[in-house]
C-alpha positions as CSV (number, residue, x, y, z in Angstrom):
1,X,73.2,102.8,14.6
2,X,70.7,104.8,12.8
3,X,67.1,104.2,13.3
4,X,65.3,101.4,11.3
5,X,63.7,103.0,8.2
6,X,66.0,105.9,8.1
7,X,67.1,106.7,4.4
8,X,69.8,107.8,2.8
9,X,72.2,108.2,-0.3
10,X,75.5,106.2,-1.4
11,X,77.0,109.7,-1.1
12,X,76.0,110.2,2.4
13,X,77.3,106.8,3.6
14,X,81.1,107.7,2.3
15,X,80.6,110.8,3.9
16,X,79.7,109.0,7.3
17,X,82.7,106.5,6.5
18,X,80.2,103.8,7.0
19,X,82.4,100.8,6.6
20,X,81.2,97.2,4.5
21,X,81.5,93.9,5.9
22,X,81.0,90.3,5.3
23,X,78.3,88.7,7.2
24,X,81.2,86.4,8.9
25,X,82.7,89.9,10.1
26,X,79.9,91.6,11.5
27,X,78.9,88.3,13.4
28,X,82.5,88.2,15.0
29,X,82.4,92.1,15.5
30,X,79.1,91.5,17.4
31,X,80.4,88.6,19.4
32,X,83.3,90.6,20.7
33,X,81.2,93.5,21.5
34,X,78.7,91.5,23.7
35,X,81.8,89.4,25.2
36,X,83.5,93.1,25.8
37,X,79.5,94.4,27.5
38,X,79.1,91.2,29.8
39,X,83.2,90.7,31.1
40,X,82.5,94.8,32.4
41,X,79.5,93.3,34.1
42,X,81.1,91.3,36.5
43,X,81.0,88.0,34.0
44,X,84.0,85.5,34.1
45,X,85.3,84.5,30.4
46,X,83.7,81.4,30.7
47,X,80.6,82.6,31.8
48,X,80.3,85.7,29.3
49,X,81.2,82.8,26.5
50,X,77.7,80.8,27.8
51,X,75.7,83.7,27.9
52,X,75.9,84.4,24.3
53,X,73.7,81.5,23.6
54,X,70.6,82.0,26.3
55,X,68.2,79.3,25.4
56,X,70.8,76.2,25.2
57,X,72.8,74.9,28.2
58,X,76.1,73.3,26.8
59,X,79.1,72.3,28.2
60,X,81.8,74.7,28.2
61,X,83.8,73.0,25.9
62,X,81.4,73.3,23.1
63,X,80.3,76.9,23.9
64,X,84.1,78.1,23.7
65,X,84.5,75.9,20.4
66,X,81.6,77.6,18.4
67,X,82.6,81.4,19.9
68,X,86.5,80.3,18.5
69,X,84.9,79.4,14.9
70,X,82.6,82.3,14.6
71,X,85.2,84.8,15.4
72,X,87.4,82.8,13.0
73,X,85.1,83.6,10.4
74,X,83.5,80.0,9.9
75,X,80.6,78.3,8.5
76,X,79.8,75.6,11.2
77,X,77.7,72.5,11.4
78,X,76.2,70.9,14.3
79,X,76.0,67.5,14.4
80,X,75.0,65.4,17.1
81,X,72.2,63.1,18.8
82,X,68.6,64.3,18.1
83,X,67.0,66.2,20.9
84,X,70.3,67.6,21.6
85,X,69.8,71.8,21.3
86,X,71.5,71.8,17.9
87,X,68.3,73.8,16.3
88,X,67.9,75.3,19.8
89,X,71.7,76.6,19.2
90,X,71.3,77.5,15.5
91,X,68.3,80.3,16.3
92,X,70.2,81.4,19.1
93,X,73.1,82.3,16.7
94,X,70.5,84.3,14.6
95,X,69.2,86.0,17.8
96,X,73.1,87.0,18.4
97,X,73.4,88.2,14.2
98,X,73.3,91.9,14.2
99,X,70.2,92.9,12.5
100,X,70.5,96.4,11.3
101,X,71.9,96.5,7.6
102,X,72.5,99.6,5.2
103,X,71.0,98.5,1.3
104,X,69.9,99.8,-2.2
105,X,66.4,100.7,-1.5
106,X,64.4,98.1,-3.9
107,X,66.7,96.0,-3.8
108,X,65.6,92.1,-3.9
109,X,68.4,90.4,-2.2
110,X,69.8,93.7,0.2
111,X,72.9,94.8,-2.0
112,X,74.9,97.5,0.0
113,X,74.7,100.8,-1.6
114,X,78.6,101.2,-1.6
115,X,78.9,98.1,-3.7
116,X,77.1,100.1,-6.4
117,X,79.7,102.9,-6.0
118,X,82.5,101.7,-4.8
119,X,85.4,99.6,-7.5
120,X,87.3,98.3,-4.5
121,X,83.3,97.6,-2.8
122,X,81.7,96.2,-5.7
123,X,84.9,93.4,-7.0
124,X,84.6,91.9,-2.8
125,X,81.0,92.3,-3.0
126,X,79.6,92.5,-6.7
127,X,75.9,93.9,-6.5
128,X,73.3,91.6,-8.1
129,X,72.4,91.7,-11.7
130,X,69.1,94.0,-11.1
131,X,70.9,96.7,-9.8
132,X,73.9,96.6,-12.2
133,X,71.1,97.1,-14.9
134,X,69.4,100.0,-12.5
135,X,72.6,101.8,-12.4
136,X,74.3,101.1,-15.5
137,X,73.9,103.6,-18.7
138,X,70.6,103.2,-20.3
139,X,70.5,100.0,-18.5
140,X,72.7,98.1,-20.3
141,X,74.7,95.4,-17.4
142,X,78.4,95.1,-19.9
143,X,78.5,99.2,-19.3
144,X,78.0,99.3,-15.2
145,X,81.4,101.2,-13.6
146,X,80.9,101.7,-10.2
147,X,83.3,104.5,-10.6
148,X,80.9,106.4,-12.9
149,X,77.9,105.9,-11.2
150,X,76.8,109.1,-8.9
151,X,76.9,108.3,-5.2
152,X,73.8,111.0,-4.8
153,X,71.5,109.3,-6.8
154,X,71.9,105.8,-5.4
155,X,69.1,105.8,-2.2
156,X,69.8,103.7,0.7
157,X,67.6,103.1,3.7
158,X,68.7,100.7,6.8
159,X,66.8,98.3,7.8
160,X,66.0,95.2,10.2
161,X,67.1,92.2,8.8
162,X,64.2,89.4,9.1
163,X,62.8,86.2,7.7
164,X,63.2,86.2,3.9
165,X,65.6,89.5,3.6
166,X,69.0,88.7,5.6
167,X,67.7,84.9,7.4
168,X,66.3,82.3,6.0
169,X,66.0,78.2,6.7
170,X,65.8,75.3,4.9
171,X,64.4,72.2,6.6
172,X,66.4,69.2,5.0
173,X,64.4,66.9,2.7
174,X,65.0,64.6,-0.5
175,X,62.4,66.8,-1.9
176,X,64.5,70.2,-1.4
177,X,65.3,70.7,-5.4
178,X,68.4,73.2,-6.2
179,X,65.6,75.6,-7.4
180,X,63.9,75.9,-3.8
181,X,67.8,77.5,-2.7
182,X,68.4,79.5,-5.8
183,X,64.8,80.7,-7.1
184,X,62.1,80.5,-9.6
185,X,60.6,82.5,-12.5
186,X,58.0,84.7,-11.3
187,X,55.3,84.8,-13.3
188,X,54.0,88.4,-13.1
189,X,57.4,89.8,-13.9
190,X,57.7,87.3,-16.8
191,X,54.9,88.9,-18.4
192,X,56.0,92.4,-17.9
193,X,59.6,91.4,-19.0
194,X,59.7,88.8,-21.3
195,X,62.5,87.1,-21.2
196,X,62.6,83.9,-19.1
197,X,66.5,84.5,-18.7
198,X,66.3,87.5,-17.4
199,X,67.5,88.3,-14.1
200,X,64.3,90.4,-13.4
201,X,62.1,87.5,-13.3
202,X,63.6,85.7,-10.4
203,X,61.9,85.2,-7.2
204,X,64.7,84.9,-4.4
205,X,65.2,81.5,-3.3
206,X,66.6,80.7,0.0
207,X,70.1,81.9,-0.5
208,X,69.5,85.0,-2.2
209,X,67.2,85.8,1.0
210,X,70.0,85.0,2.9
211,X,72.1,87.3,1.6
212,X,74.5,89.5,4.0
213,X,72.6,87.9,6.9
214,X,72.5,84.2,7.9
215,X,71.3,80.9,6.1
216,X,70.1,77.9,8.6
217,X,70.4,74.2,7.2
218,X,68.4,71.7,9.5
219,X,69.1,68.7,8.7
220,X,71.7,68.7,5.8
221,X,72.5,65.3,5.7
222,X,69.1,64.9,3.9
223,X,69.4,67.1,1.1
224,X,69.8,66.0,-2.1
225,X,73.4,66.3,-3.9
226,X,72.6,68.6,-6.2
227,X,70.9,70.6,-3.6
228,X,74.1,70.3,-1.7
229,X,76.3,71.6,-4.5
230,X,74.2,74.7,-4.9
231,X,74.9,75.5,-1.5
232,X,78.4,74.8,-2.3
233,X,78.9,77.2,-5.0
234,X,77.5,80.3,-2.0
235,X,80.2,79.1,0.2
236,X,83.1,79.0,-2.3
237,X,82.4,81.8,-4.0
238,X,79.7,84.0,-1.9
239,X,77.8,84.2,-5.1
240,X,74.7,82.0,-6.8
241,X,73.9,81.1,-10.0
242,X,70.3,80.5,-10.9
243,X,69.8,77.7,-13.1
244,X,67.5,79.9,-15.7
245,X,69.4,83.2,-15.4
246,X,72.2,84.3,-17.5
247,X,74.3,86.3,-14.6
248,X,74.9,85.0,-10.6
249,X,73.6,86.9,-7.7
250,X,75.1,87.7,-4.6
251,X,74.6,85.0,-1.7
252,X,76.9,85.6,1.0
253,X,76.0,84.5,4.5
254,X,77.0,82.4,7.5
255,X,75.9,79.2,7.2
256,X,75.1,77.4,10.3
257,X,74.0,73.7,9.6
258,X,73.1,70.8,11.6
259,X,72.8,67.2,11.5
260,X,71.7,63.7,13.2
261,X,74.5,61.1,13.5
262,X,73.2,59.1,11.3
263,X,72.8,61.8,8.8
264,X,76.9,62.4,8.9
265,X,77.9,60.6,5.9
266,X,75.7,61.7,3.3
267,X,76.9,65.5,3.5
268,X,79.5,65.2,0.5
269,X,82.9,66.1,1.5
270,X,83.6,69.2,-0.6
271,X,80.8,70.5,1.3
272,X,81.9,69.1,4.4
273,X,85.2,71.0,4.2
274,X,83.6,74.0,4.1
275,X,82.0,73.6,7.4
276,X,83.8,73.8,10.7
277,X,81.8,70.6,12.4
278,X,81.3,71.0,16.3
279,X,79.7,68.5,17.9
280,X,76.8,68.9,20.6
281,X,75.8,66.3,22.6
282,X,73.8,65.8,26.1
283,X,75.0,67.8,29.1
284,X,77.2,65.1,31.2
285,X,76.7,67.5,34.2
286,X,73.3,67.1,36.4
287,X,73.4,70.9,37.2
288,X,73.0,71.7,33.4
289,X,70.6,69.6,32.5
290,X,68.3,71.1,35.8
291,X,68.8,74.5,34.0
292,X,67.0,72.5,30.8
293,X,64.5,71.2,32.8
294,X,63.5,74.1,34.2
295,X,62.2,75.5,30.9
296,X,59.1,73.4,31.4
297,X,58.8,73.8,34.7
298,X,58.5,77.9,34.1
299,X,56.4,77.4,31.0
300,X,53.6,75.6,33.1
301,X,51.7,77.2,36.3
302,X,50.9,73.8,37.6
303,X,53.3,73.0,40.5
304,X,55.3,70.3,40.4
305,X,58.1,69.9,43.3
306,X,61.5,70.7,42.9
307,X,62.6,66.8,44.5
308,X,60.3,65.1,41.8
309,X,61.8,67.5,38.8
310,X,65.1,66.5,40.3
311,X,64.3,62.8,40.1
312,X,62.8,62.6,36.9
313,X,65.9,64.4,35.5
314,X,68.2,61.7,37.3
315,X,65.9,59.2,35.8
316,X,66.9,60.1,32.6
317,X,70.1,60.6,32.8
318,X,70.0,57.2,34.2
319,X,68.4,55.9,30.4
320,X,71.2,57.9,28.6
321,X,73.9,55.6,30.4
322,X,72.2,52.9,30.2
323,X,70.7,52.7,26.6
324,X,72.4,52.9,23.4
325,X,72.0,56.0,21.1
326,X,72.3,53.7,18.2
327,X,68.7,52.5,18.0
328,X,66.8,55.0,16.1
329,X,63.5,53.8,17.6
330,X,64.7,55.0,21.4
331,X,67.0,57.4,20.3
332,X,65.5,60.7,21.5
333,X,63.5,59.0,24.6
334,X,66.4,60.5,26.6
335,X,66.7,63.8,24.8
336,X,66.5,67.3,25.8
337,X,63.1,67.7,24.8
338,X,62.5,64.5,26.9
339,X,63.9,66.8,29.8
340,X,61.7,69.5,29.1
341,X,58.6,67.3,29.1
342,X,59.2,66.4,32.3
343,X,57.6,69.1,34.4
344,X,54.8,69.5,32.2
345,X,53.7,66.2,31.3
346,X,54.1,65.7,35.2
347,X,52.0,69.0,35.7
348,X,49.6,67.8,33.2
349,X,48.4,64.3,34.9
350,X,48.4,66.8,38.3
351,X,45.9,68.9,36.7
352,X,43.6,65.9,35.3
353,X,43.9,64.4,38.4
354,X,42.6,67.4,40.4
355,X,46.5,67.9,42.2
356,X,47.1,71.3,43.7
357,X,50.7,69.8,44.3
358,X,52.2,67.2,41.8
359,X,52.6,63.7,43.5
360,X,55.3,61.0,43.1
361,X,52.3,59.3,41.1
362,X,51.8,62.2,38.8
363,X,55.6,62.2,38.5
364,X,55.4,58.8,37.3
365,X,52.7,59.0,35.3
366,X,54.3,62.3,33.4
367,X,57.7,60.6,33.0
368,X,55.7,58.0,31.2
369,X,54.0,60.4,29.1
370,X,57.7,62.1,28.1
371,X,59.8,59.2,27.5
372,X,57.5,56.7,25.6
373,X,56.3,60.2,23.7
374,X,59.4,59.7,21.7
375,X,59.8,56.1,20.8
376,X,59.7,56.4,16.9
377,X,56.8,54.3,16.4
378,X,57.8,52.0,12.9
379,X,54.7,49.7,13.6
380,X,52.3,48.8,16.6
381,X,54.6,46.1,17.8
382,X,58.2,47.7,18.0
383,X,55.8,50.9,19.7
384,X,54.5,48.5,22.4
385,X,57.9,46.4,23.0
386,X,59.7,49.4,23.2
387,X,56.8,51.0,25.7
388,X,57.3,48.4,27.7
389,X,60.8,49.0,27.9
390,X,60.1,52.3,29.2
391,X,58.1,50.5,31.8
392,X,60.0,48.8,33.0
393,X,62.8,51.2,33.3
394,X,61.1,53.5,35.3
395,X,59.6,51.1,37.8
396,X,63.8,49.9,38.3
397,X,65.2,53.4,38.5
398,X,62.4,55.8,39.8
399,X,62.7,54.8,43.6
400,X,66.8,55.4,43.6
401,X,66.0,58.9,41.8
402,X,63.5,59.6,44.4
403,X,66.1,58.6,47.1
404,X,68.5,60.4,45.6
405,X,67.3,63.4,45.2
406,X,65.4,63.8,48.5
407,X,68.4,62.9,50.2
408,X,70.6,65.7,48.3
409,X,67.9,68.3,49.5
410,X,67.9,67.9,52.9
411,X,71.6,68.0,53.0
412,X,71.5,71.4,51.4
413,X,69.1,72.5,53.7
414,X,70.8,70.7,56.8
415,X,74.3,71.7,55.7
416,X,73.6,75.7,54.9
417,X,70.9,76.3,56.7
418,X,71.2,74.4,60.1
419,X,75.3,74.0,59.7
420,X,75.1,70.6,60.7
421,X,73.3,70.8,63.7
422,X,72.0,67.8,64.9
423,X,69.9,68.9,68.1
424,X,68.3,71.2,65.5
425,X,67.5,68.8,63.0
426,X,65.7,66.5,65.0
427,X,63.8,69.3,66.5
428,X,62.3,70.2,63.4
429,X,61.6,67.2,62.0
430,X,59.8,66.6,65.6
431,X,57.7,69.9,64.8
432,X,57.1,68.6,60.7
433,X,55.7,65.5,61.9
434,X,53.1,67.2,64.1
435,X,52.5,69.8,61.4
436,X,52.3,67.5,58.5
437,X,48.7,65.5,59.2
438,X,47.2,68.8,61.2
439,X,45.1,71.2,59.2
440,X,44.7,73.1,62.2
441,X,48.3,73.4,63.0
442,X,49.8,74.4,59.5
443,X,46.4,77.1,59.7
444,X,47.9,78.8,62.7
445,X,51.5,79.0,61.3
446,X,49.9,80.5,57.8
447,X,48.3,83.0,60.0
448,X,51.8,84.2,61.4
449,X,51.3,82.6,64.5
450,X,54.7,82.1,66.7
451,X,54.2,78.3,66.8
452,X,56.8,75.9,65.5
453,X,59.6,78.1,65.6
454,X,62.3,75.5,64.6
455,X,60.0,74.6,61.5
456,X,60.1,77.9,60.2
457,X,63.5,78.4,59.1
458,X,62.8,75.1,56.9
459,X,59.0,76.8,55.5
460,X,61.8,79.9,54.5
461,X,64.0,77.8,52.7
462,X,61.2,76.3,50.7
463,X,59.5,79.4,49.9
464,X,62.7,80.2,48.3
465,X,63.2,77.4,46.2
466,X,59.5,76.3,45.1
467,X,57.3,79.2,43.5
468,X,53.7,79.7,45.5
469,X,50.6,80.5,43.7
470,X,47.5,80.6,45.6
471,X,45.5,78.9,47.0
472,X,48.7,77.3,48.4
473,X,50.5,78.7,51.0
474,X,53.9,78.5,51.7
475,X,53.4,75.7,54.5
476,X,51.6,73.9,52.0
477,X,54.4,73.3,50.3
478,X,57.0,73.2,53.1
479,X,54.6,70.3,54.4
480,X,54.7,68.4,51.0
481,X,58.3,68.3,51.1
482,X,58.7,67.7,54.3
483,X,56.9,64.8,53.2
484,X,58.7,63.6,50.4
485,X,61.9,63.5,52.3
486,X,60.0,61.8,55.0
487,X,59.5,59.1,52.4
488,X,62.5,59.4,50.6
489,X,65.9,60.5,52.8
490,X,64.7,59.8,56.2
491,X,66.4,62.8,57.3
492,X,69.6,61.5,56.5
493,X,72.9,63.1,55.1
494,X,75.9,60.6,54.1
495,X,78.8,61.7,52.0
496,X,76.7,60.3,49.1
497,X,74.5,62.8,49.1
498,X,76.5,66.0,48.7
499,X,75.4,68.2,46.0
500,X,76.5,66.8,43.1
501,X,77.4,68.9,39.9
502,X,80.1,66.2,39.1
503,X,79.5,64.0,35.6
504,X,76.5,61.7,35.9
């Protein structure tokens, strides 16, 4: 790929055999490369397939599905609970898009210069109705040939495709007119033109800046029919008509749409069938929904231990199998972006509380904070039953999570690190419980002191897992978990609490 900004002419392009795609095939050329780049790293299929999408943890199933439709050359439409990664999963489909383009220099909606030159080009891509009149003789649009137009004085540059020139997003809303996706007059060239119907007055709407790039839908259910229709005629017939121009504009794209459940039946079906639906829901696997978490545990420098992040994911999880999706007021309470909050509302009441370390209170407190932070709230009294709710769900399932999850990290530690030996175990939780209520004691081993040798391989294992910023040392936090599982497992490892990656 050339450098961004270089330029160019049409001529120089044929002479480089540069080659014109749709948008659909430069996506699935790109896909395959990348798959091709990560399998020579060392990547299984499966996991090459999930590292095309970085910021969203999916199942498998779902991953694999989208990589078969985009190299199928599909349109696709997420649908799904909200709070699910669909938008998360949209934008990371643009990050994937190739972004460097060849186009006519000037051009308002990115026409490829061999459209302008090229007959075979120019009928699978026609060129807008700007640049017909640019090129055509004495600028008359009936007379423009492709054939007779000189490949040397058609200038090119390549370019970056970015927000309003190759990408653009509509956020779905009664209030989203066809005009807003196919354009409006602009006023200034109006006045130098004259002619409301003419092409050269139109300001790009959504489509036209989506052209040869990709066009993100949010929300489709909730635009209006006529807004849906427009978007229709793009994805029949990779072209747009403005509603006060004479001639159609180019407006081909991927189209990656998504929608709520409840949204599902007002997308009209012509439409519909144009879109390859894939449906994303919550991770069913405790593993993937730790790697979710973890985004707001990273994003905050407040620490909050690994056991409480654990249990407030279980916790939950827990909500999703126990409440129904279908209410719209506690629909997102057990979301992804629920499972984000957890760390750093959690981290937050540590801070205000003056918590080096997060406590099972702050935990509490922060769970709080995430799930009743979104309960739709209709009016004051649906807000307060359903808070109460929340309540009382985490004063029923908090303790187990705790339990649970104290219990699954001692066995990890017990199990590979200490291979299951007892004598060993109990020597070091002998040591931790002198360490644990003596300053003095945890002062010396901080100072690389020989002491407590059976405790150390535990501080190591710690270090490892829970990130250390000072002022804490790394047998400040080997002591607060020692304490947690004090609390919570009481050193104990039953079949129950083998690491668990299984369905929740």
């Amino acid at each position: 790929m050339p450098p961004i900004g270089t330029h160019a002419t049409a001529a120089q392009l044929k002479e480089r055999g540069v080659v014109v795609q749709s948008p659909s095939e430069h996506l699935r050329e790109e896909v395959l490369r990348q798959l091709d780049g990560l399998r020579q790293r060392g990547l299984s299929r499966e996991e090459a397939v999930a590292a095309l999408f970085p910021r969203t943890v999916l199942p498998l199933s779902t991953d694999q599905d989208l990589v078969v439709a985009l190299l199928a050359g599909s349109h696709v439409l997420f649908f799904g609970p909200s709070g699910a990664g669909k938008t998360s999963l949209a934008k990371d489909l643009w990050e994937l898009f190739p972004k460097g383009a060849w186009v006519v220099s000037g051009c308002p909606v990115l026409d490829h210069p061999l459209s302008i030159v090229d007959r075979e080009t120019s009928a699978r891509f026609p060129p807008c109705p700007i640049c017909r009149r640019r090129f055509a003789p004495s600028g008359d649009v009936a007379s423009f040939d492709p054939s007779s137009v000189d490949p040397s004085k058609v200038p090119c540059e390549f370019v970056r495709l970015r927000e309003g020139y190759g990408f653009a997003r509509v956020q779905g809303s009664s209030e989203v007119f066809p005009d807003h996706l196919t354009g409006n007059i602009n006023l200034r060239k109006l006045e130098e033109v004259g002619d409301p119907m003419s092409p050269l007055v139109l300001e790009p709407g959504k489509l036209l800046q989506a052209n040869r790039g990709l066009l993100l839908v949010d929300e489709i259910g909730k635009l209006p029919l006529g807004t849906q229709n427009v978007l229709l005629q793009a994805l029949q017939e990779g072209t747009v008509t403005p509603s006060k121009s004479r001639e159609s504009f180019p407006g081909s794209f991927v189209a990656v749409c998504t929608s709520n459940l409840s949204d599902l039946d007002n997308i009209n079906d012509p439409l519909s069938d144009r879109l390859t639906s894939l449906h994303v829901g919550f991770n069913p696997r405790h593993a993937a929904n730790r790697r979710i978490a973890e985004l707001g545990r990273e994003a905050t420098e407040h620490i909050v231990p690994e056991i409480l992040i654990d249990a407030g994911i279980r916790v939950v999880e827990a909500w999703r199998l126990r409440m129904s999706d279908e209410n719209p007021d506690i629909g997102e309470v057990g979301s992804n972006r629920t499972l984000i909050d957890v760390a750093a509302r959690t981290a937050a009441v540590g801070t205000l509380e003056g918590h080096q370390l997060a406590t099972v209170a702050d935990l509490k407190s922060g769970l709080l904070h995430a799930m009743r932070g979104r309960i739709r709230a209709r009016s004051g009294d649906s807000f307060q039953q359903n808070a109460k709710r929340v309540e009382e769900f985490l004063d029923q399932h908090l303790e187990p999570a705790l339990k649970r999850s104290a219990g699954i990290y001692w066995c990890r530690f017990y199990r590979g690190v200490l291979k299951e030996k007892k004598a060993e175990a109990e020597a070091l939780v002998g040591e931790g419980r002198r360490l644990k209520d003596d300053a003095s004691l945890q002062a010396q081993v901080a100072a690389g002191a020989a002491a407590f040798p059976k405790f150390q391989p535990f501080v190591a294992y710690v270090t490892e897992r829970e990130p250390v910023v000072a002022p804490l040392r790394p047998i400040d936090m080997a002591v607060n978990s020692f304490r947690l599982l004090e609390q919570y497992s009481l050193f104990s490892c039953s079949e129950e609490d083998a690491d668990d990656d299984a369905p929740v």
